[in-house]
mmCIF file of the N, C-alpha and C atoms, coordinates in Angstrom:
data_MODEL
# 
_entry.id   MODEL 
# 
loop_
_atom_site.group_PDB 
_atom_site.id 
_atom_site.type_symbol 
_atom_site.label_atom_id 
_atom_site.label_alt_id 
_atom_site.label_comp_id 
_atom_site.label_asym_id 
_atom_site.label_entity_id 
_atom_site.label_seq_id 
_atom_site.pdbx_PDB_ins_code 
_atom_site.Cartn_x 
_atom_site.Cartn_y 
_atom_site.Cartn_z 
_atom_site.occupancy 
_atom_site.B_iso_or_equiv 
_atom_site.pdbx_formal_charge 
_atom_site.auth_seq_id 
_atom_site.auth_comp_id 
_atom_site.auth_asym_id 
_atom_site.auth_atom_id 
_atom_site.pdbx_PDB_model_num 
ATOM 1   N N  . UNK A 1 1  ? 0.847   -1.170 0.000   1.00 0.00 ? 1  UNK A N  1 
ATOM 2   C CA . UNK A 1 1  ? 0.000   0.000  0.000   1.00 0.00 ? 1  UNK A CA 1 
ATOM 3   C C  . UNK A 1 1  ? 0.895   1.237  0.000   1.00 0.00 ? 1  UNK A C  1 
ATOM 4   N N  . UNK A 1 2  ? 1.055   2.045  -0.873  1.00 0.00 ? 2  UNK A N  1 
ATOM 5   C CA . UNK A 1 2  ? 1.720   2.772  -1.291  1.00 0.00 ? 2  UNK A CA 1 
ATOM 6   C C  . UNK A 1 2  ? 0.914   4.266  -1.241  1.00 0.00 ? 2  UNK A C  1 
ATOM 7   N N  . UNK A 1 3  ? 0.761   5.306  0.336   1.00 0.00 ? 3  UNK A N  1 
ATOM 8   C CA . UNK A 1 3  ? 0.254   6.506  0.215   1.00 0.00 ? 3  UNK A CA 1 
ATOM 9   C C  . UNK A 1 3  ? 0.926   7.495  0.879   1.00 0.00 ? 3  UNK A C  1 
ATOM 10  N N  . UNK A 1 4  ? 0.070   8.762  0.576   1.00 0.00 ? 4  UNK A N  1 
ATOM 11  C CA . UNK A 1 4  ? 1.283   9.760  0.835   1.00 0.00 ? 4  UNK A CA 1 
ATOM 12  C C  . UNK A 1 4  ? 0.918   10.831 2.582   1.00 0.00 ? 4  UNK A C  1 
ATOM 13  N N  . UNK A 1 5  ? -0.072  9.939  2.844   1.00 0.00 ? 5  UNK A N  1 
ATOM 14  C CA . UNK A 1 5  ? -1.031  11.276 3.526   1.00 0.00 ? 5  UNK A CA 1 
ATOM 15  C C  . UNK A 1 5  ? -2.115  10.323 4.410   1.00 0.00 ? 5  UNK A C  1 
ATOM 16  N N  . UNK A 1 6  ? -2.770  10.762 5.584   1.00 0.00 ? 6  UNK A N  1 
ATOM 17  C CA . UNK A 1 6  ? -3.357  9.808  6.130   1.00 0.00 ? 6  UNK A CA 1 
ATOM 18  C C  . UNK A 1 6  ? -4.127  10.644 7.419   1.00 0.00 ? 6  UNK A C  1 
ATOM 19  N N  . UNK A 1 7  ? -5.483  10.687 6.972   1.00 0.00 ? 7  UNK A N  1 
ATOM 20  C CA . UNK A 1 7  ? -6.411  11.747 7.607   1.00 0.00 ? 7  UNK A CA 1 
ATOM 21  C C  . UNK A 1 7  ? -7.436  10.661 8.953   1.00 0.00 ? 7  UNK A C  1 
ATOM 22  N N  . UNK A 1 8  ? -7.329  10.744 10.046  1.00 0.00 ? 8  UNK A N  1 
ATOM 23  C CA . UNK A 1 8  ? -7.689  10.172 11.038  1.00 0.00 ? 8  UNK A CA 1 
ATOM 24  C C  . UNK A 1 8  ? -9.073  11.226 11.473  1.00 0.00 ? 8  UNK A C  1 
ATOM 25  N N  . UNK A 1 9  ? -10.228 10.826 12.060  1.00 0.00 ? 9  UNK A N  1 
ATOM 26  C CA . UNK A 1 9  ? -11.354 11.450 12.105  1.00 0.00 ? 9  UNK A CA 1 
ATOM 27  C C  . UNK A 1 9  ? -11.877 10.421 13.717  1.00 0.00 ? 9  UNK A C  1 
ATOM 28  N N  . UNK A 1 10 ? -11.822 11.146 15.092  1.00 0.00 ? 10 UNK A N  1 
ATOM 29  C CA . UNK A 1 10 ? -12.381 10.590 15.927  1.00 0.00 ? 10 UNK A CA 1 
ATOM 30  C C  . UNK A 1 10 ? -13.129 11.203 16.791  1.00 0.00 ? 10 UNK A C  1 
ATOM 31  N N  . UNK A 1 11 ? -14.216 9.982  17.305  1.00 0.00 ? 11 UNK A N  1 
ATOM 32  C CA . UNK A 1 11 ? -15.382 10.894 18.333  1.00 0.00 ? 11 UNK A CA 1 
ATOM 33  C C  . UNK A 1 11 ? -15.973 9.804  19.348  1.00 0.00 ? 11 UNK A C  1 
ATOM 34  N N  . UNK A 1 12 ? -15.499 10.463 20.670  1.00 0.00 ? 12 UNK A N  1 
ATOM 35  C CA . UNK A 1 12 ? -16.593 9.631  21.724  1.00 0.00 ? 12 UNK A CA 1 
ATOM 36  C C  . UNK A 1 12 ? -17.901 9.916  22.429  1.00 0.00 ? 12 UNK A C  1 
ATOM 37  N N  . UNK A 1 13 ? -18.673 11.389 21.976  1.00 0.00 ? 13 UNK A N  1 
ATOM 38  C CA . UNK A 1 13 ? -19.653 11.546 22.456  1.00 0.00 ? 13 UNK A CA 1 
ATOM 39  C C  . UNK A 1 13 ? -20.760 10.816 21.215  1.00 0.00 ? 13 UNK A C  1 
ATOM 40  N N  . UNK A 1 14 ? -22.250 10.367 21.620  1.00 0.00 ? 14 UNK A N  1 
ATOM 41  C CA . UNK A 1 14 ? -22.564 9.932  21.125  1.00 0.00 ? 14 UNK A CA 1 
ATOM 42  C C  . UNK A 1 14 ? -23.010 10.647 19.949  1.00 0.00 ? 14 UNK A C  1 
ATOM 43  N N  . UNK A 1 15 ? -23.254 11.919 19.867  1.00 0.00 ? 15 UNK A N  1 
ATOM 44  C CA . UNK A 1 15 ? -23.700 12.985 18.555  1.00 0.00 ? 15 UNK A CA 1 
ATOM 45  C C  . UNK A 1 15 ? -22.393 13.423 17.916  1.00 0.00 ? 15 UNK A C  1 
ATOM 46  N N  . UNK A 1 16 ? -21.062 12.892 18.440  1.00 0.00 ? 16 UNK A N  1 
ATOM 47  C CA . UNK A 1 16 ? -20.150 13.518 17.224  1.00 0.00 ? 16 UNK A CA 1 
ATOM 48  C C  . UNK A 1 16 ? -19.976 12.018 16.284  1.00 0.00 ? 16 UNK A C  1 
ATOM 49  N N  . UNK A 1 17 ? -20.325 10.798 17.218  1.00 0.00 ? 17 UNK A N  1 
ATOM 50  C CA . UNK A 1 17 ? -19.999 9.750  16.394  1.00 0.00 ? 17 UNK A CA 1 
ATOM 51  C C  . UNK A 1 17 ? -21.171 9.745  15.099  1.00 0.00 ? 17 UNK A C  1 
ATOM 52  N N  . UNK A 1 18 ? -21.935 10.013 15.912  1.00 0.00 ? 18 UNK A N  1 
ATOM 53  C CA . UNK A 1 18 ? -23.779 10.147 14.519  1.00 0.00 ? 18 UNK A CA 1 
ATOM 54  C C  . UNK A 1 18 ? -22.818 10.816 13.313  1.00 0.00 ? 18 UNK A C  1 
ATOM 55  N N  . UNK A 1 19 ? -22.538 12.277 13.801  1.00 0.00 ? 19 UNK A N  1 
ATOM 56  C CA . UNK A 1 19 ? -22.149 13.057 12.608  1.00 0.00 ? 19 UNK A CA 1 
ATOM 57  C C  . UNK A 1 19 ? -20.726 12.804 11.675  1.00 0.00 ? 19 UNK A C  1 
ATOM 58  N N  . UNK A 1 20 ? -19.725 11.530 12.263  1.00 0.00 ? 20 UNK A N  1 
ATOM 59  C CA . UNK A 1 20 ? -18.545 11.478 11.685  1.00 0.00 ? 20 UNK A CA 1 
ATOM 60  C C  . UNK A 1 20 ? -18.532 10.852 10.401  1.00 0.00 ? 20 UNK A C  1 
ATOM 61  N N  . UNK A 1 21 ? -19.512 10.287 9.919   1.00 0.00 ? 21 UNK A N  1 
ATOM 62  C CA . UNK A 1 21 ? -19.736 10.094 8.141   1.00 0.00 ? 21 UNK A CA 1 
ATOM 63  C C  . UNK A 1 21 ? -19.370 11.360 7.610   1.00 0.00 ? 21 UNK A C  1 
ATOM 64  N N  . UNK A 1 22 ? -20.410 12.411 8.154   1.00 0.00 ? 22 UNK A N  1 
ATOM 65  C CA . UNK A 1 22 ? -20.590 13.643 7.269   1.00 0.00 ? 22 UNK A CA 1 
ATOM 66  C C  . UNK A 1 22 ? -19.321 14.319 7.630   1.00 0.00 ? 22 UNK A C  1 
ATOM 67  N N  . UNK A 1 23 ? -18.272 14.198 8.555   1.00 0.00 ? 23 UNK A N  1 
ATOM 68  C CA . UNK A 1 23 ? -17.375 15.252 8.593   1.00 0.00 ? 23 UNK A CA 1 
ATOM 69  C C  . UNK A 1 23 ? -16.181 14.373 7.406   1.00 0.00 ? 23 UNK A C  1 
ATOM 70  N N  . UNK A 1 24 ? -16.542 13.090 6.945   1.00 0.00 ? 24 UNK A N  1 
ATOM 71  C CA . UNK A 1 24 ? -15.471 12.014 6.687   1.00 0.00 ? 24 UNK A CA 1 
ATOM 72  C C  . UNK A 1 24 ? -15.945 12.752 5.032   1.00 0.00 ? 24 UNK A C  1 
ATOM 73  N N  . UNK A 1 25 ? -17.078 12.567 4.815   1.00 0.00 ? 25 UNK A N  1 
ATOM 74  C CA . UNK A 1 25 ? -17.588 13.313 3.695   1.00 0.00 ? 25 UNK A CA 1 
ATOM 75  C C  . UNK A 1 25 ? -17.165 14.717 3.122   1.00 0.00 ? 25 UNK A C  1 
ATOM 76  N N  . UNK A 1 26 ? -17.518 15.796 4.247   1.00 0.00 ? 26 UNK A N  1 
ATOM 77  C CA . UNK A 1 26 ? -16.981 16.820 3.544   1.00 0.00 ? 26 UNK A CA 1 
ATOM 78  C C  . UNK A 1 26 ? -15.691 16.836 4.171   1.00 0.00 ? 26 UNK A C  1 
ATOM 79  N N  . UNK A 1 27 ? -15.094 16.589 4.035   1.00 0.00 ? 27 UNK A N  1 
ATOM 80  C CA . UNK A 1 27 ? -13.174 16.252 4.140   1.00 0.00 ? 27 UNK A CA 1 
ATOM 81  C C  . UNK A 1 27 ? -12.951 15.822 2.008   1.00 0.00 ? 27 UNK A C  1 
ATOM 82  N N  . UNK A 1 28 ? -13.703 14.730 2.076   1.00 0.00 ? 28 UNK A N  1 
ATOM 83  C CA . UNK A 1 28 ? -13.355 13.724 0.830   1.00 0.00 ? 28 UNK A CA 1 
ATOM 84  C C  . UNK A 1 28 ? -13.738 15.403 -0.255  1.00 0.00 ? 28 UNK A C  1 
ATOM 85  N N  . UNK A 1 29 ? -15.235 15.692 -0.240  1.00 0.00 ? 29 UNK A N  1 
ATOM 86  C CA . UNK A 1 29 ? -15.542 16.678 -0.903  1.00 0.00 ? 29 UNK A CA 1 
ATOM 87  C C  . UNK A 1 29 ? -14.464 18.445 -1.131  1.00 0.00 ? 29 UNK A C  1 
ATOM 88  N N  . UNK A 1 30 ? -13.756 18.371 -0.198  1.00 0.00 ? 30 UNK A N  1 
ATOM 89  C CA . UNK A 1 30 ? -12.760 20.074 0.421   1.00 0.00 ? 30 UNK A CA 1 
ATOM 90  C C  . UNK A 1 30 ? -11.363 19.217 -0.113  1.00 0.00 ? 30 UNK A C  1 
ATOM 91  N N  . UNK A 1 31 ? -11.140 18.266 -0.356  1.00 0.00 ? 31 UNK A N  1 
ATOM 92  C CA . UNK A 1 31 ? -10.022 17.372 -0.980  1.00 0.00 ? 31 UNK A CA 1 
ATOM 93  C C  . UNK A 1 31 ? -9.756  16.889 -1.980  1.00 0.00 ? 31 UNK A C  1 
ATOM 94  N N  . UNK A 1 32 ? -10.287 17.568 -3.018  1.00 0.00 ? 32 UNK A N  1 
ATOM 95  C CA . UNK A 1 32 ? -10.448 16.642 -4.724  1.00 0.00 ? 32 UNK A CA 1 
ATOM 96  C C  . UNK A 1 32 ? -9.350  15.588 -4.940  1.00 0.00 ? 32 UNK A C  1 
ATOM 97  N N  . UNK A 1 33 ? -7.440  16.068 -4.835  1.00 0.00 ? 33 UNK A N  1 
ATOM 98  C CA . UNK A 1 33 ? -6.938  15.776 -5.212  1.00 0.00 ? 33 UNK A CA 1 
ATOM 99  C C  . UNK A 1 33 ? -6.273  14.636 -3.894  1.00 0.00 ? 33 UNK A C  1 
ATOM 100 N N  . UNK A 1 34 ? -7.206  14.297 -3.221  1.00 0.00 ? 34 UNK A N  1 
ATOM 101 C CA . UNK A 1 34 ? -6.917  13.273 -2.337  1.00 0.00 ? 34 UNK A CA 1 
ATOM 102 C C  . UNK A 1 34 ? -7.124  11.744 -2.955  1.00 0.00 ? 34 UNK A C  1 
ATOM 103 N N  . UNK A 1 35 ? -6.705  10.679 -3.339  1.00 0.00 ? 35 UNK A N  1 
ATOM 104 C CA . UNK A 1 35 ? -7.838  9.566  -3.845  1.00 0.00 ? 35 UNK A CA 1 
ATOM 105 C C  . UNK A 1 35 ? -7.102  8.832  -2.366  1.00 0.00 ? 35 UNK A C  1 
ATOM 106 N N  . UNK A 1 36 ? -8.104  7.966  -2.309  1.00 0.00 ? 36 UNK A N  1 
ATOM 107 C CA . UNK A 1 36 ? -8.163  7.222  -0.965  1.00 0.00 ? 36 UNK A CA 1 
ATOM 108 C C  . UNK A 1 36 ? -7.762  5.695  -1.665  1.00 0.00 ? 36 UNK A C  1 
ATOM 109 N N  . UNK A 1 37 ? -6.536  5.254  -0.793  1.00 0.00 ? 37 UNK A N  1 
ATOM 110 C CA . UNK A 1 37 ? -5.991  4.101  -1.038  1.00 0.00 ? 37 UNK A CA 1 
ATOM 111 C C  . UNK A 1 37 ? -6.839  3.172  0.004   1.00 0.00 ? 37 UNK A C  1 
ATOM 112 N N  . UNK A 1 38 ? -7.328  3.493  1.104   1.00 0.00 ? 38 UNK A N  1 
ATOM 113 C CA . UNK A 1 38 ? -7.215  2.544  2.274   1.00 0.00 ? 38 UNK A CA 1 
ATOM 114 C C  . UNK A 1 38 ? -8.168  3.154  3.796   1.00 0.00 ? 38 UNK A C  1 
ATOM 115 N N  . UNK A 1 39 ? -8.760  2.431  4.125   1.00 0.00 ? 39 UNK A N  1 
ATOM 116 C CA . UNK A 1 39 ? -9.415  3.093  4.982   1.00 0.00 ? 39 UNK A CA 1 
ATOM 117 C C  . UNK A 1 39 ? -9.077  2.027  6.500   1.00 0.00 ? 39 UNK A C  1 
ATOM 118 N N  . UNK A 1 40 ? -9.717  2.264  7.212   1.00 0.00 ? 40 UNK A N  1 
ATOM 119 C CA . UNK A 1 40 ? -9.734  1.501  8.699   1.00 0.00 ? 40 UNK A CA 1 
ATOM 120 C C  . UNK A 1 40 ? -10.580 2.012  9.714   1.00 0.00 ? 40 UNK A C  1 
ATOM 121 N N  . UNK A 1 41 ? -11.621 1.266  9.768   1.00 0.00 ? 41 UNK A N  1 
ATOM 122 C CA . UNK A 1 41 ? -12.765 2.043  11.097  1.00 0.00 ? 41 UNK A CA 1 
ATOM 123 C C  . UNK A 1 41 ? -12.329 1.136  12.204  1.00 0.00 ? 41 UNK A C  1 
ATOM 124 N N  . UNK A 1 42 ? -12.382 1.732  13.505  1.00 0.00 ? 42 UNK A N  1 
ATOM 125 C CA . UNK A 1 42 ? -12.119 1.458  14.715  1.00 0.00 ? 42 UNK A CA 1 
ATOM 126 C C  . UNK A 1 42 ? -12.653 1.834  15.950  1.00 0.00 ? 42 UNK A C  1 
ATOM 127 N N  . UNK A 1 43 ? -13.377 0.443  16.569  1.00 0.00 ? 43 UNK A N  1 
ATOM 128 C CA . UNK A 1 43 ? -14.149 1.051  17.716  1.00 0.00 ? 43 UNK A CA 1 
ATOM 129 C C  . UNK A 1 43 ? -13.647 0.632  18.808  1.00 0.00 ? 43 UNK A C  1 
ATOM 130 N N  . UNK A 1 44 ? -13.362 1.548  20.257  1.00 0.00 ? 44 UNK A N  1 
ATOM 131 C CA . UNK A 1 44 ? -12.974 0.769  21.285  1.00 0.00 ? 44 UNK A CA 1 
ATOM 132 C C  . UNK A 1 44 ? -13.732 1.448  22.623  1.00 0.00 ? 44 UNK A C  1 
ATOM 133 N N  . UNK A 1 45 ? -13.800 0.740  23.535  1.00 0.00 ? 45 UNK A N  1 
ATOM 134 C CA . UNK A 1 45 ? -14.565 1.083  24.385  1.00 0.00 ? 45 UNK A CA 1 
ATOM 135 C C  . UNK A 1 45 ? -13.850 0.597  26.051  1.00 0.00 ? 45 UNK A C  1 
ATOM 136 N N  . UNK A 1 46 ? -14.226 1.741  27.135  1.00 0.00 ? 46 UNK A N  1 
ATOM 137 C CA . UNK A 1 46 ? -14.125 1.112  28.191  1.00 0.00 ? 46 UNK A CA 1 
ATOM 138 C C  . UNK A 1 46 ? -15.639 0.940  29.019  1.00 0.00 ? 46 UNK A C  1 
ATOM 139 N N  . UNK A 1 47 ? -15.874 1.466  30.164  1.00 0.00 ? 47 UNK A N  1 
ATOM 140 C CA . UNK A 1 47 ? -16.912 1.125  30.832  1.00 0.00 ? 47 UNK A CA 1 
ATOM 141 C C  . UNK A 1 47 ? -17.676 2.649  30.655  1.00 0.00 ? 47 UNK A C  1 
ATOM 142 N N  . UNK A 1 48 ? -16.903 4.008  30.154  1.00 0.00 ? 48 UNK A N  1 
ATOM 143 C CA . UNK A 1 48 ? -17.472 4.582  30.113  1.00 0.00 ? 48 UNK A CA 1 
ATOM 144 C C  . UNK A 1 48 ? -17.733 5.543  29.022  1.00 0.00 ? 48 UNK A C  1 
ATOM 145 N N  . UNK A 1 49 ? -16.716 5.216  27.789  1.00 0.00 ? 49 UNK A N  1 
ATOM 146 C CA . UNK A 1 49 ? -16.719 5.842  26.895  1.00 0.00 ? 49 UNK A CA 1 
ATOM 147 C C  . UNK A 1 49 ? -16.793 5.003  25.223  1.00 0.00 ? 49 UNK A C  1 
ATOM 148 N N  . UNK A 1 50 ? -17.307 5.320  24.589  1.00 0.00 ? 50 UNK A N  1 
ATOM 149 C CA . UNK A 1 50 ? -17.214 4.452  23.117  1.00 0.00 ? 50 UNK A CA 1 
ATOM 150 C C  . UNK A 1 50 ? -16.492 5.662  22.256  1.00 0.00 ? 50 UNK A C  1 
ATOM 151 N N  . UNK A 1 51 ? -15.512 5.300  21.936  1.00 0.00 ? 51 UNK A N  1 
ATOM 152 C CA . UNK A 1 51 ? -14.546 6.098  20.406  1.00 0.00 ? 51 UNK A CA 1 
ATOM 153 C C  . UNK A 1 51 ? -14.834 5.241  19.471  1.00 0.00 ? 51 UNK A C  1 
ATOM 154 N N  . UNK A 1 52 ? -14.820 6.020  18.416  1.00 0.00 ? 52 UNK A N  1 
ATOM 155 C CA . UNK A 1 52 ? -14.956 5.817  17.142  1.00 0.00 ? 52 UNK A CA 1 
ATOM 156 C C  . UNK A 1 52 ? -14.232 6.224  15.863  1.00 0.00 ? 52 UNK A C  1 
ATOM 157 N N  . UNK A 1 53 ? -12.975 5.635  15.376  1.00 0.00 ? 53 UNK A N  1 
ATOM 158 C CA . UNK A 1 53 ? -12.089 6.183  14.246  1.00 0.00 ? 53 UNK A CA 1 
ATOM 159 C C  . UNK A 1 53 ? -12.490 5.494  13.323  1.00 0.00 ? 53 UNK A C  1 
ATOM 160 N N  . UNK A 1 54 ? -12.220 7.085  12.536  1.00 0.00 ? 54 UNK A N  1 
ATOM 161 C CA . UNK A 1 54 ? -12.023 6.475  11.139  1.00 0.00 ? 54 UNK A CA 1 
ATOM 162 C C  . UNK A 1 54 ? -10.658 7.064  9.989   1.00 0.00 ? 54 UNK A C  1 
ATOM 163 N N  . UNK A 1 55 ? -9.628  6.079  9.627   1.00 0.00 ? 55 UNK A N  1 
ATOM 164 C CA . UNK A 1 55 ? -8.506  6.310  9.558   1.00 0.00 ? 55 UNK A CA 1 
ATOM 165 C C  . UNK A 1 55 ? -8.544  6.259  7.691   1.00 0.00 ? 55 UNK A C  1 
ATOM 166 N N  . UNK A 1 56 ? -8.232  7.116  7.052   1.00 0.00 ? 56 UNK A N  1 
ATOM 167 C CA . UNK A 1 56 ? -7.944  7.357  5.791   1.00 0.00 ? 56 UNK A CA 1 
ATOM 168 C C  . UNK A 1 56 ? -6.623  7.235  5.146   1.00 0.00 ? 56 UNK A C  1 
ATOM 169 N N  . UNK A 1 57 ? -6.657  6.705  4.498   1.00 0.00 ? 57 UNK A N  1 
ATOM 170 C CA . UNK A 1 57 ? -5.151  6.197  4.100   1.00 0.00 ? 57 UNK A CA 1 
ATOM 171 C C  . UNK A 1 57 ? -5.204  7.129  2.348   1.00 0.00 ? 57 UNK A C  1 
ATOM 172 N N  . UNK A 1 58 ? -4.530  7.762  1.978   1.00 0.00 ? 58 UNK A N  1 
ATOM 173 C CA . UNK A 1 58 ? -4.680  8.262  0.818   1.00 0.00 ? 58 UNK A CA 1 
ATOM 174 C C  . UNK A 1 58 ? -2.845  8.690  -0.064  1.00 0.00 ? 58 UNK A C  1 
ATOM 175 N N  . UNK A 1 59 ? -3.216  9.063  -1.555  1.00 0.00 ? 59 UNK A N  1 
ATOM 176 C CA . UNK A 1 59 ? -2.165  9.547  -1.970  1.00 0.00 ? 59 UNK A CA 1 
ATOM 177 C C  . UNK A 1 59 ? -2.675  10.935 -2.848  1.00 0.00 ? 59 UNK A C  1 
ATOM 178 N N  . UNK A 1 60 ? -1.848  11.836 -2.989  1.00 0.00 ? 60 UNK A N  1 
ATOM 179 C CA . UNK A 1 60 ? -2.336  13.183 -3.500  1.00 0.00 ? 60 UNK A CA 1 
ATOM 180 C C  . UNK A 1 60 ? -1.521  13.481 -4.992  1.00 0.00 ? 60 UNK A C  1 
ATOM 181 N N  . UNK A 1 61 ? -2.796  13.660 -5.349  1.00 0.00 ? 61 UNK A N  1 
ATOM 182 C CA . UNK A 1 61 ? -3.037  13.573 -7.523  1.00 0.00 ? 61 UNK A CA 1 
ATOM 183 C C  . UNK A 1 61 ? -2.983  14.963 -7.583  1.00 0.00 ? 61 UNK A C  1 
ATOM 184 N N  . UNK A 1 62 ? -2.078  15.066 -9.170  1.00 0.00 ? 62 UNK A N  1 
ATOM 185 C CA . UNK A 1 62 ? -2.191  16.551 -9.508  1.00 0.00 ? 62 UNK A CA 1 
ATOM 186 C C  . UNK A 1 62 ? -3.745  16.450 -10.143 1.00 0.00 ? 62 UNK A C  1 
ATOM 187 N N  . UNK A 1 63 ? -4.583  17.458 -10.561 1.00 0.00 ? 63 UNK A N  1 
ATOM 188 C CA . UNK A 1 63 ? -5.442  17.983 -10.935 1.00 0.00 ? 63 UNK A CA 1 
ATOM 189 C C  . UNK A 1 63 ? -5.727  16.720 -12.206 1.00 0.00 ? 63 UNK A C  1 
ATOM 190 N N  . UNK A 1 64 ? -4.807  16.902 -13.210 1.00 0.00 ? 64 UNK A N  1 
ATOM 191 C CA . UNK A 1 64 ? -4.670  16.078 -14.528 1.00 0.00 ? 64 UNK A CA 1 
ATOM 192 C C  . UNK A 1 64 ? -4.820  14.777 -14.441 1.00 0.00 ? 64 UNK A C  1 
ATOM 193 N N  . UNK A 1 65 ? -4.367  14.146 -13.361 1.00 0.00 ? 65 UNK A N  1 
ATOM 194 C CA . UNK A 1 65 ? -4.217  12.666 -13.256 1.00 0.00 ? 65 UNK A CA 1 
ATOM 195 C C  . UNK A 1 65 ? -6.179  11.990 -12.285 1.00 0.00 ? 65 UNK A C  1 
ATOM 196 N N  . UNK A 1 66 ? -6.210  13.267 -11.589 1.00 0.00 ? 66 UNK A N  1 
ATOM 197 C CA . UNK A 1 66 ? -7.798  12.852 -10.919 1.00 0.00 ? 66 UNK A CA 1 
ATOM 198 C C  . UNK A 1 66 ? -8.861  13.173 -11.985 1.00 0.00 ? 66 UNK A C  1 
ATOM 199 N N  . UNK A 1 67 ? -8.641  13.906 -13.037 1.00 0.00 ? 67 UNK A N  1 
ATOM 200 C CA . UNK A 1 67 ? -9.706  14.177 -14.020 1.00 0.00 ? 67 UNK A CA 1 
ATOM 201 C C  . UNK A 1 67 ? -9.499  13.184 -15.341 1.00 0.00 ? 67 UNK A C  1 
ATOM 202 N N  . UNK A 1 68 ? -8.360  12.432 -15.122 1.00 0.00 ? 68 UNK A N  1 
ATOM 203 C CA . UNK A 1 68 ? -8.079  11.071 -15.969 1.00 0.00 ? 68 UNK A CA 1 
ATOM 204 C C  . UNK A 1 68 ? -8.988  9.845  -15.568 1.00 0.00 ? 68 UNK A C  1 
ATOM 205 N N  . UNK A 1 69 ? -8.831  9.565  -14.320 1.00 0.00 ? 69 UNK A N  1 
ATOM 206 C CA . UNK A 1 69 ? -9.564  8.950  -13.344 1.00 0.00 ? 69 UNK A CA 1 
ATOM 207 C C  . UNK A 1 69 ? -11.063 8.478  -13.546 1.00 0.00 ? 69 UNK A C  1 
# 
């Protein structure tokens, strides 16, 4: 797996985890020249808290090569 860049997104209250699609979203959307090699969701928990990652694995395209795509 060959990337250049690697955007991590985490939340343990229960309304930031609801909303971490949409922040994973407009990240992907504010990033054109990001393409995503690799992802990794991750949940861990103790007795009082639930986290929730989500780990982006990516490499960064000039303009020309993502509109080839």
């Amino acid at each position: 797996m060959n990337f250049t860049g690697v955007k991590v997104f985490s939340a343990t209250k229960a309304r930031e985890r609801e909303e971490l699609g949409e922040h994973v979203t407009q990240w992907i959307r504010t990033n054109p020249n990001a393409r995503i090699i690799d992802k990794i969701v991750t949940q861990s928990s103790d007795r009082e808290f639930h986290c929730l990652t989500i780990t982006i694995f990516y490499e960064t395209v000039t303009a020309q090569a993502a509109s080839a795509a």
